[in-house]
C-alpha atoms as one frame of an Amber mdcrd trajectory, in Angstrom:
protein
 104.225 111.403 111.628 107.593 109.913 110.830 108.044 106.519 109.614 110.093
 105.415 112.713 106.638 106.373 115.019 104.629 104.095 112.823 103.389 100.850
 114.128 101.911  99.617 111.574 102.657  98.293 107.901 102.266 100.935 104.668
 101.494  99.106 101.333 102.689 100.966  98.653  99.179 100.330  96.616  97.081
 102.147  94.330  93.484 102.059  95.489  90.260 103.907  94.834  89.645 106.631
  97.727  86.376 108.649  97.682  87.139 111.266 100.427  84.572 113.675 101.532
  84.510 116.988 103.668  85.569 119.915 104.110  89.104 122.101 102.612  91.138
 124.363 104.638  88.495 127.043 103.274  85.177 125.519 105.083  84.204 124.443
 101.563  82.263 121.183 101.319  83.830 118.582  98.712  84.022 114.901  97.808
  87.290 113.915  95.608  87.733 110.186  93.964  91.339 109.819  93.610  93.768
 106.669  94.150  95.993 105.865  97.564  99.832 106.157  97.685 100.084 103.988
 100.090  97.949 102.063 102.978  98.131 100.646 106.434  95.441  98.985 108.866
  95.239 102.194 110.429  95.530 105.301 107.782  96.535 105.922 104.118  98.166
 108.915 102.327  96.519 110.261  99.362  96.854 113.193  96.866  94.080 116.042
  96.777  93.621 119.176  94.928  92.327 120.511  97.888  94.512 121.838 101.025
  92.868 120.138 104.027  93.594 121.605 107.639  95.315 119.518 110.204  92.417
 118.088 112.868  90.445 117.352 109.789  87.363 115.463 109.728  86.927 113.672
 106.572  84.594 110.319 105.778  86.448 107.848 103.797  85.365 105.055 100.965
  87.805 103.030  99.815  86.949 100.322  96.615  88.306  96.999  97.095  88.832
  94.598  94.352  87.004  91.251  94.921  87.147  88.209  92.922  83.389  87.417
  91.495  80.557  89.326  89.748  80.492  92.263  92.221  84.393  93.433  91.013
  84.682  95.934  94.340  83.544  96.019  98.025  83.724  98.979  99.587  85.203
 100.033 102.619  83.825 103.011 104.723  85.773 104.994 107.372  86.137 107.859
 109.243  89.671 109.798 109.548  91.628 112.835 110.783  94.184 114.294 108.566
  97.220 114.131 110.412  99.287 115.959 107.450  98.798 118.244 104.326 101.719
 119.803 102.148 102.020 120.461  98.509 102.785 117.287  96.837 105.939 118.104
  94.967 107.345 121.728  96.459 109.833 122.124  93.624 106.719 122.107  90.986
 104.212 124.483  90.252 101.463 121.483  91.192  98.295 122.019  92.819  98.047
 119.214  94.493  98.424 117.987  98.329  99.747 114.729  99.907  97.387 114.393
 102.723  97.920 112.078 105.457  94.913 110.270 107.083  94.594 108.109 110.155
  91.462 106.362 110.122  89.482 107.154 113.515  86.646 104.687 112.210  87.192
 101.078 111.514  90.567 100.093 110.972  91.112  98.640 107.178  92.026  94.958
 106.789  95.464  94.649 104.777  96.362  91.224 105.949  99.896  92.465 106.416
 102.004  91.250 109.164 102.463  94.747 111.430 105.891  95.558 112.887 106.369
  96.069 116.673
């Protein structure tokens, strides 16, 4: 989806994302890796797994809270809207994969654009 269909806010912020499901292979997986960047309805991560477009994948994400707890997490559900190799030019193995969150929508407290 391109940045001028999106109506909603991305924060560029780096936080924890447990993401769990299946790859483009039908293989079962759960990843812990950190977010690129974050709206109320989706975030974009990197995977070292190619995911297929249509997607089903279940979706943690750690909060930091002030206090003795230190996180709060946030569960989700999501459809991955986009998967390509993360940098083309490299010889990576990893994926930016683009999520929008079919489950609760995640609270960013960011003004959202019209």
């Amino acid at each position: 989806m391109g940045a001028e269909q999106r109506s909603q806010h991305r924060l560029a912020v780096a936080l924890e994302v447990r993401i769990r499901g299946a790859d483009r292979a039908g293989l079962t997986f759960e990843e812990a890796v950190f977010s690129r960047d974050i709206s109320r309805g989706g975030c974009s991560v990197e995977l070292s797994r190619e995911l297929a477009l249509g997607a089903d994948v279940a979706i943690e994400i750690l909060r930091r809270v002030p206090g003795p707890a230190g996180t709060s997490p946030f569960v989700t559900q999501g459809v991955v809207m986009r998967c390509a190799p993360a940098d083309p030019s490299a010889a990576s193995d990893l994926f930016s994969i683009g999520i929008q969150f079919t489950g609760p929508h995640f609270p960013t407290y960011a003004r959202e654009s019209s």
